[in-house]
N, C-alpha and C positions, 0 to 999 in steps of 0.2 A: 386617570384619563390618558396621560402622557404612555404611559406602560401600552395601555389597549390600542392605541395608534401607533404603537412602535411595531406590536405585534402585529398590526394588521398591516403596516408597510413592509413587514417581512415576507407575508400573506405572498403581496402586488408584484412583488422584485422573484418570486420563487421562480419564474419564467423563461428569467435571464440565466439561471442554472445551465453552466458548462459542464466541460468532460472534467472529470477530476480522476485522473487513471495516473494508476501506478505499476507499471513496469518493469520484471526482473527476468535478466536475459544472462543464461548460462553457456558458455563456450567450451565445449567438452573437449579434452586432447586423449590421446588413446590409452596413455598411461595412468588417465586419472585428475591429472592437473588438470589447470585450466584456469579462465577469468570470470568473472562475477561484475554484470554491473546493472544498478538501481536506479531507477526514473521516475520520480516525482513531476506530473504534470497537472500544475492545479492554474495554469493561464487560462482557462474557458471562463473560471468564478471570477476572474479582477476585475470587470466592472462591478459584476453583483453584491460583492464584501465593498468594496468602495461604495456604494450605494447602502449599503445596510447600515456604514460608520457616519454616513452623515447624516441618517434620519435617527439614529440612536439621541434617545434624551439626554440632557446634561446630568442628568440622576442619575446613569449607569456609566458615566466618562468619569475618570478622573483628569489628576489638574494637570498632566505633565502633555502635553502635544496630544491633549482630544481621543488620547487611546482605549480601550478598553481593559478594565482590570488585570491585569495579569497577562497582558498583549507585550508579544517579544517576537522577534525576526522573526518569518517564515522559514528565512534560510537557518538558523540555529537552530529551529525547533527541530528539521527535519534534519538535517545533521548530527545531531544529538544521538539520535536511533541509532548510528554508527560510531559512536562514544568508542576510542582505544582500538579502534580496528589494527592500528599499529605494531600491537602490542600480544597482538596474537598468535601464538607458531605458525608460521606454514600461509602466515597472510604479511603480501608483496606488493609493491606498485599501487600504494591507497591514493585513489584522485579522489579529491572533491572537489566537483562545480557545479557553477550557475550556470547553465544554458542557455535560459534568455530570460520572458518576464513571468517568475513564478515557474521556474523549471529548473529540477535540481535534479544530479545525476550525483553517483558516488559508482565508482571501480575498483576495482582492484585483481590482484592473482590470489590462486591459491595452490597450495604443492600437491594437496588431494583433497580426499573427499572429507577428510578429519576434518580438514582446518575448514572450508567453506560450512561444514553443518556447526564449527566454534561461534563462526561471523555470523549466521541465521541466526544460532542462539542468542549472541550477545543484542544483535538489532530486536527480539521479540523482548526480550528483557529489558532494553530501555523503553520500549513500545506500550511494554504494557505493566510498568512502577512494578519488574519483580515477577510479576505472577504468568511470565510467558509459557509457554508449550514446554514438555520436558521431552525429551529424548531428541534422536536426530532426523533429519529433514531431507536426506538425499544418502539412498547408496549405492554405489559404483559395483560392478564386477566388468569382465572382460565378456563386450556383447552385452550389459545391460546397465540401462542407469534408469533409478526410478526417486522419486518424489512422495516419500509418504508420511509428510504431515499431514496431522488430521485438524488443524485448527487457522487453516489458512493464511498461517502465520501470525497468529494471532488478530489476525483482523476480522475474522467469523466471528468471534468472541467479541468485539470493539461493535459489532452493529447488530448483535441479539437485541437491543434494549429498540432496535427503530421497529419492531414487533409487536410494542408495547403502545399505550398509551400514555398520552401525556400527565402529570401531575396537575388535578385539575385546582388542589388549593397553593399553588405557586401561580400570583397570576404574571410572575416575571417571566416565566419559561416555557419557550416556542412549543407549540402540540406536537407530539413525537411524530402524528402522522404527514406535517408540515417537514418536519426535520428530515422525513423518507425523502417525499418529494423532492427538497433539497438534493439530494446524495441520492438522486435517480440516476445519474450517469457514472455514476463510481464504478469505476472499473479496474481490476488489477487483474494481472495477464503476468503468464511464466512463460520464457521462449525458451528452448531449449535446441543447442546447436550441436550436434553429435558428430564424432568420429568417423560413421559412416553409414551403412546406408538403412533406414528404419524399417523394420521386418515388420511391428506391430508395437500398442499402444492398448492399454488396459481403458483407459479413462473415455468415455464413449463422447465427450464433449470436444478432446483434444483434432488438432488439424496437422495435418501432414504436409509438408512443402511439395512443391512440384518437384525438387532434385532429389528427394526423399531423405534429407539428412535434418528438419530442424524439424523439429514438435513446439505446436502456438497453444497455449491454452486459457482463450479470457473468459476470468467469471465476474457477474454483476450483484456485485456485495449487496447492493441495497434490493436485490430483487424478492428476497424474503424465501428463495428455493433453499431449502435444506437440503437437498439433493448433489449443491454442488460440493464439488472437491479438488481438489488438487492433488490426489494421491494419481499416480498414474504409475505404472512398469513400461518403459519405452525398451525395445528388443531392437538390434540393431548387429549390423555385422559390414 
């Protein structure tokens, strides 16, 4: 009984669902360089998780401070993803911070276009235990920078399964199509800041600034559109 009312106070709080958007914004320099930096913004859910751990039964708490099994920082979790960014050729200037509550950002330089598709690799690799995207994620020539992973960085991959249905003989485990609703506002967005002035853009979803030098392109993970992508060829001169 305790289980079925935990589930259905999952149900009640699904409401309070914030934005949970992640943010990767490229600063292009004309030679190829340039800066990298990542934004984790999950402050829209802090009431709703705070609400979820106190109606959780004491059957799925353990004993140490009311937490949930296998519950560890936010901020370590998501910093992890960038494990050795230091340690990479051609990667400069690694910040990491907290921004405010539940907002984490990571930066850094890169000498070119090698070393930021190294950093991409290595964050899909800790992102996803090993089995991230293989090949590279971004490349440069003079006049064009284009973006062609096909796996969204691994995160296309991380919400196939909210497509599905839920496990109906686990009666511990929220119904996948609860779990969508949850992770309705998931958003992750690539901005790209270019050298100069955008000629055109492959990706028929992307957005062009008014000064014509930065390309926006947000997709909604949880919306179930196969259609989106992140590949795009931005032309530019």
């Amino acid at each position: 009984m305790k289980k079925i009312l935990y589930t259905l106070a999952v149900a009640s709080v699904l409401a309070l669902a914030g934005c949970f958007d992640i943010k990767d914004e490229v600063f292009l320099d004309e030679k190829g360089s340039g800066s990298f930096q990542s934004t984790f913004d999950i402050s829209g859910m802090k009431e709703m998780l705070d609400m979820l751990k106190t109606m959780m039964p004491d059957s799925l708490k353990n004993t140490e401070g009311g937490k949930m099994p296998g519950d560890e920082s936010m901020q370590d979790s998501i910093m992890n993803m960038w494990k050795d960014l230091e340690k990479i050729p051609g990667i400069s200037q690694v910040k990491k911070e907290k921004k405010g509550d539940m907002v984490f950002s990571i930066s850094f330089r890169f000498a070119d276009i090698k070393a930021l598709n190294a950093a991409m690799a290595a964050r899909s690799r800790q992102d996803s235990a090993g089995n991230g995207p293989k090949g590279d994620f971004f490349q440069y020539s003079k006049g064009s920078f284009a973006c062609i992973d096909t796996t969204m960085s691994a995160l296309g991959d991380a919400m196939k399964g909210l497509n599905g249905s839920g496990d109906e003989q686990d009666s511990t485990a929220v119904n996948m199509d609860m779990l969508k609703a949850f992770m309705g506002d998931m958003k992750y967005t690539h901005i790209y800041h270019l050298p100069g002035k955008v000629q055109s853009v492959s990706n028929k979803q992307a957005k062009i600034s008014e000064d014509g030098k930065t390309v926006t392109l947000e997709l909604d993970l949880a919306s179930g559109d196969k259609t989106q992508s992140l590949q795009n060829i931005i032309k530019f001169r």
